[in-house]
Structure formats: C-alpha cells, structure tokens
N, C-alpha and C positions, 0 to 999 in steps of 0.2 A: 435153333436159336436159344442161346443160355439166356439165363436169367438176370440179373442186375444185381438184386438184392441179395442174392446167395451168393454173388461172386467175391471171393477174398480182397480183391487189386479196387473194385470197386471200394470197397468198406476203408480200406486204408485209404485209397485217393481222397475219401470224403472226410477222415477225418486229418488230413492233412493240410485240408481247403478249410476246414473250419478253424484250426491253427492259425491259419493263412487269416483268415478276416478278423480274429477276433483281435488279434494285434493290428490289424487296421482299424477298430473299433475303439482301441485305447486311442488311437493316434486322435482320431475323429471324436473321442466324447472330453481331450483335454482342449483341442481346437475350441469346441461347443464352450466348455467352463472357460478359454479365455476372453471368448466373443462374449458371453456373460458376464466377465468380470469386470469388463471394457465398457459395457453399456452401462449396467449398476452404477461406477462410478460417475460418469458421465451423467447419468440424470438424477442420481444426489446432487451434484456439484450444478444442475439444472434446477434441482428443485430447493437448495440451502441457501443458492449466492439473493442477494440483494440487488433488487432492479430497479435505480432508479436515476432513468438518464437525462442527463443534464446537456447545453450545448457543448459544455470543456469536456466532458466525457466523449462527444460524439466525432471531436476534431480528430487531424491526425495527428498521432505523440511521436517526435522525432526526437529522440535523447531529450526530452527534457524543454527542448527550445521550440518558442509558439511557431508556427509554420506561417511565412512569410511570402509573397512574391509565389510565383512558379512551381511546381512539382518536379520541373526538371531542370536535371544540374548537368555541366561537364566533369565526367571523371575521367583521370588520365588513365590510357591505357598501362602506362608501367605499375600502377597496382598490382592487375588483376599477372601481371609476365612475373613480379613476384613472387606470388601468390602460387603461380602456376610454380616455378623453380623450387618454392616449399615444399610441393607435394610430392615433386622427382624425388629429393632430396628425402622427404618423409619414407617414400617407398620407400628410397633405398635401403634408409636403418632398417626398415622391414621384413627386408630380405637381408639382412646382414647376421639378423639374431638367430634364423635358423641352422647360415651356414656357421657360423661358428661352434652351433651344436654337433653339427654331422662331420667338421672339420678335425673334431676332437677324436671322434671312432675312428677304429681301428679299418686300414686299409682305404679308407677315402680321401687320406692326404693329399697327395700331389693333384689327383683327380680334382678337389674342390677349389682347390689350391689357383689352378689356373684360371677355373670356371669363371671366380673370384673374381680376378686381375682382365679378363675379358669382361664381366659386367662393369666393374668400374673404370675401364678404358671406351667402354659407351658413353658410360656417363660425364666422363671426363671432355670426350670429342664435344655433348653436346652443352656443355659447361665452357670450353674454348669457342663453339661456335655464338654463342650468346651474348661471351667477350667480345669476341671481335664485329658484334651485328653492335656494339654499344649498348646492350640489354644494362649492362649490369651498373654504367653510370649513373649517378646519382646528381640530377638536376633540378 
C-alpha cells in the first residue's frame, strides 16, 4: 500500500482541485457582494423614505384616474393576438441580425442564404394563416 502524500499524481490532483474551487469561490463571494448590495439598498431606501399613510395613499392608483365601480373590466381579446404578433415579429429582427453577420463570412452564403428564406416562409405561412382566421382586421 503506497502512500498518498508522497505520491506525485496525488499532489498535482490536489492542486488542481484547489484551482477548481477557488474560481468557484470568486463566483460565490461576488454572488454574496450582490446579495449585499441588494439588501443595503433596500433598507436605506427602508429606512430614508417617509411614512406617512394617508387614505389616497392607500387607494388603488390606476393612471391617474380615482377608481370607480368594479375591479373588473372586459378586454378584448385582439390586444393581447397583437401583442402576441409583436413579439413573432420582434424575434424575428432577432434572429435576422446574427444571420446577417455570418451571412457575410466567407463560405456560409448559399447555406444561410436558404436557411433565411425557410425561417421567413414560416413566418410568412403563419402571418397568411392570421389573415385569413381575420386576426389582423381592425374593428
């Protein structure tokens, strides 16, 4: 039975393992300083503001306007299909900025090229399919 501490393989593994943690130790004591930074503020801003509650303070503030009647309203559903279509849309530009980066290097022309013309032939089908469900009239 050999020894441990005299073993070479040992001594390198260990100081490899301590490499290994101590860059897990930066990660964990800037984690610790944001959890810090985070609290500090928070009870300055606890212990600076001014407390002193009134009933218009306690109401609900809806833009501005006193709140009347009910809590609950009808929204029409074509907001939110909007809203939703802005966000296809937003992706897309998203992905539109990298391919034009890699469209530019050399050898990935044709290749992205198509790629390209199949993402926005998705998007195009589900942009005709929205037309034609009446998604996109405005009533």
């Amino acid at each position: 039975m050999r020894e441990t501490l005299g073993d070479p393989s040992f001594a390198a593994a260990s100081v490899v393992a301590a490499g290994y943690f101590r860059s897990y130790s930066v990660v964990g004591l800037l984690a610790l300083i944001g959890v810090l930074f985070v609290a500090v503020a928070f009870g300055a801003g606890r212990l600076l503001r001014p407390v002193v509650p009134t009933p218009e303070k306690l109401l609900t503030y809806e833009c501005g306007v006193d709140p009347v009647g009910e809590g609950w309203a009808h929204t029409q559903v074509r907001y939110y299909v909007y809203a939703f279509l802005y966000v296809i849309f937003a992706v897309d530009s998203i992905f539109l900025f990298p391919w034009a980066t890699v469209f530019a290097a050399p050898g990935y022309g044709a290749t992205t090229l198509v790629e390209m013309f199949i993402f926005l032939g998705f998007l195009a089908v589900g942009l005709l399919y929205a037309y034609k469900k009446g998604v996109l009239a405005w009533t």
